[in-house]
N, C-alpha and C positions, 0 to 999 in steps of 0.2 A: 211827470211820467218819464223815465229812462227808459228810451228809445233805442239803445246801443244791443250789438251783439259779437261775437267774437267767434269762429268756427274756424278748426284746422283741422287738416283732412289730408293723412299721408298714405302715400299707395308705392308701389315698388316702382312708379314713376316720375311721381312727385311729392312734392309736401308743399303744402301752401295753407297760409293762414292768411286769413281775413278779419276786421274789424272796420265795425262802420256804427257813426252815427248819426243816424238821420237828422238831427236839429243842431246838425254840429254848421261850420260856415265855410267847407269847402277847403280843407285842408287836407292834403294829400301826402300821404308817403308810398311811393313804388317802387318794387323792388321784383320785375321776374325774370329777368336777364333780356327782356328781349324790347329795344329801347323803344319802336314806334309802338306796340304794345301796351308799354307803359304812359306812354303818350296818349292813346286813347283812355286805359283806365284815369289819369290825370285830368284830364274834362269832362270824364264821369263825374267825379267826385266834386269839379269845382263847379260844376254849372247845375249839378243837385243841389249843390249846398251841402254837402256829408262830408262829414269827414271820414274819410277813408285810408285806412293801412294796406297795404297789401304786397306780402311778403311770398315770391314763390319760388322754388328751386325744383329745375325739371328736367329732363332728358334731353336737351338740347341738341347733344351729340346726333341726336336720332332725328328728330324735328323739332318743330314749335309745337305743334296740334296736343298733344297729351296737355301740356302747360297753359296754352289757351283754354281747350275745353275745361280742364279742370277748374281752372281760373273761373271761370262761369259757375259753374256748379257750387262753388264755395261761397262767391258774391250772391249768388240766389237762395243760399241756406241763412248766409247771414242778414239779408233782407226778411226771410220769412221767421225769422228766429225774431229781428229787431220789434216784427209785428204779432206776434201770436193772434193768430184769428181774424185780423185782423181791421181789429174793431176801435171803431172814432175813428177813424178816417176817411176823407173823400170817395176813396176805392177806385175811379176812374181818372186818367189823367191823358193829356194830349199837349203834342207840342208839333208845330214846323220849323223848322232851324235853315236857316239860308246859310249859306257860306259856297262865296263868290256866285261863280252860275252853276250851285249845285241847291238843291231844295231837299230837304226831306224831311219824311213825317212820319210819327210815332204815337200811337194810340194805345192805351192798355188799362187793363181791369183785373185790378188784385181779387181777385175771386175765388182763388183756390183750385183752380180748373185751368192747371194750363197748357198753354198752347203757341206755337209761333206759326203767324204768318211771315214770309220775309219776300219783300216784290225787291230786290237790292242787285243791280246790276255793276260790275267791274270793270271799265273796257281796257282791267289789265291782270294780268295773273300775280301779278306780286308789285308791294309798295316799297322798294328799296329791297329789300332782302326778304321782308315780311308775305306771306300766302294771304290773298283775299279770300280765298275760300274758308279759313278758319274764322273767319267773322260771323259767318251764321254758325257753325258750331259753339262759337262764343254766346251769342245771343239764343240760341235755343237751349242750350246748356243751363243760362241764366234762367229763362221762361219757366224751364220744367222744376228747376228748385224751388225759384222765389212763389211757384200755386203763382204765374202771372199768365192773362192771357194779353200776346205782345203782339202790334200790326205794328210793321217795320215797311216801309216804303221810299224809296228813292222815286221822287216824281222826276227829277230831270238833273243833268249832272255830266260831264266830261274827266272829270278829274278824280281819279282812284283816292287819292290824300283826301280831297275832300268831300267827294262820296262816305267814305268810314267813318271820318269824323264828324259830320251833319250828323249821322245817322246814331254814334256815342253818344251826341249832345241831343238830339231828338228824347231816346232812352231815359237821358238821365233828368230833363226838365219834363218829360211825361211823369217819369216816376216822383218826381218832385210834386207833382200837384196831386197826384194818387195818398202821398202821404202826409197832405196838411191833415191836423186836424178840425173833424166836420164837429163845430159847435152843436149841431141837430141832429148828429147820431147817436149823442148821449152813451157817448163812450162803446157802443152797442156797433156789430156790424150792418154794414147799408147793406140790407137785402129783406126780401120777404118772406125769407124763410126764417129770420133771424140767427141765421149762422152761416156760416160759408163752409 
């Protein structure tokens, strides 16, 4: 089964292309100008286990926020592209991710139906130069492409670095277990309507 999909998506702000393969082992190339950014898509990618491209050129000049969200929006297209339907697979996945004295948890149901919860608190407006605020634009961006419905939670945490980053790796090993595939769904989506 070839799990791969490839989606670019230019707008008069950005252009950005993605490729990912979900049974690839975590190899990453990132490219969107903006480095801790890129640091998070990079423990996407290696703590799924995907391998993951992702090339983006943005408005910089202006902000980050166009290049983030879009950024989401293309990684959620190519998620739902890599699955059509998305059928033989687990469909639910869940992780807590600790790092230091930060905790956070991530639950989510490829269902087709999406939606973000985000309980994620910052006790800072910016991580070096980078806005915290564009992290739920990130992740809701993602949500509403990948048809994911995403609970994002920071149970407890002091540190903005590692608030973001629990909460990438939370993401990205939920999604990991959403996309094994389910030897009992016989290739068919898990649901009872049998379709999503």
């Amino acid at each position: 089964m070839n799990r791969t999909a490839e989606v670019v998506r230019e707008t008069k702000e950005t252009r950005i292309r993605v490729s990912i393969d979900l049974d690839g082992t975590g190899v990453t190339q990132v490219s969107t100008g903006v480095g801790f950014f890129d640091h998070m898509l990079e423990a996407f990618g290696r703590h799924g286990g995907f391998d993951l491209t992702v090339e983006a050129k943005g408005d910089l000049h202006i902000d980050m926020h166009h290049t983030v969200e879009d950024t989401g929006i293309v990684l959620g297209q190519a998620v739902a592209k890599a699955l059509p339907g998305f059928k033989g697979v687990r469909r639910f996945g869940h992780a807590y991710i600790p790092m230091d004295e930060t905790l956070s948890r991530c639950a989510l149901d490829l269902s087709g139906r999406a939606y973000l919860i985000w309980k994620v608190e910052f006790p800072t407006e910016k991580i070096g130069v980078f806005d915290t605020q564009l992290f739920k634009e990130f992740h809701q961006a993602f949500a509403m492409n990948a048809g994911a419905c995403v609970h994002l939670e920071t149970l407890y945490g002091d540190n903005s670095h590692h608030i973001a980053e629990s909460g990438f790796k939370a993401l990205a090993r939920a999604l990991r277990m959403a996309v094994e595939i389910d030897a009992k769904a016989g290739g068919q989506p898990v649901s009872t309507k049998g379709v999503l």
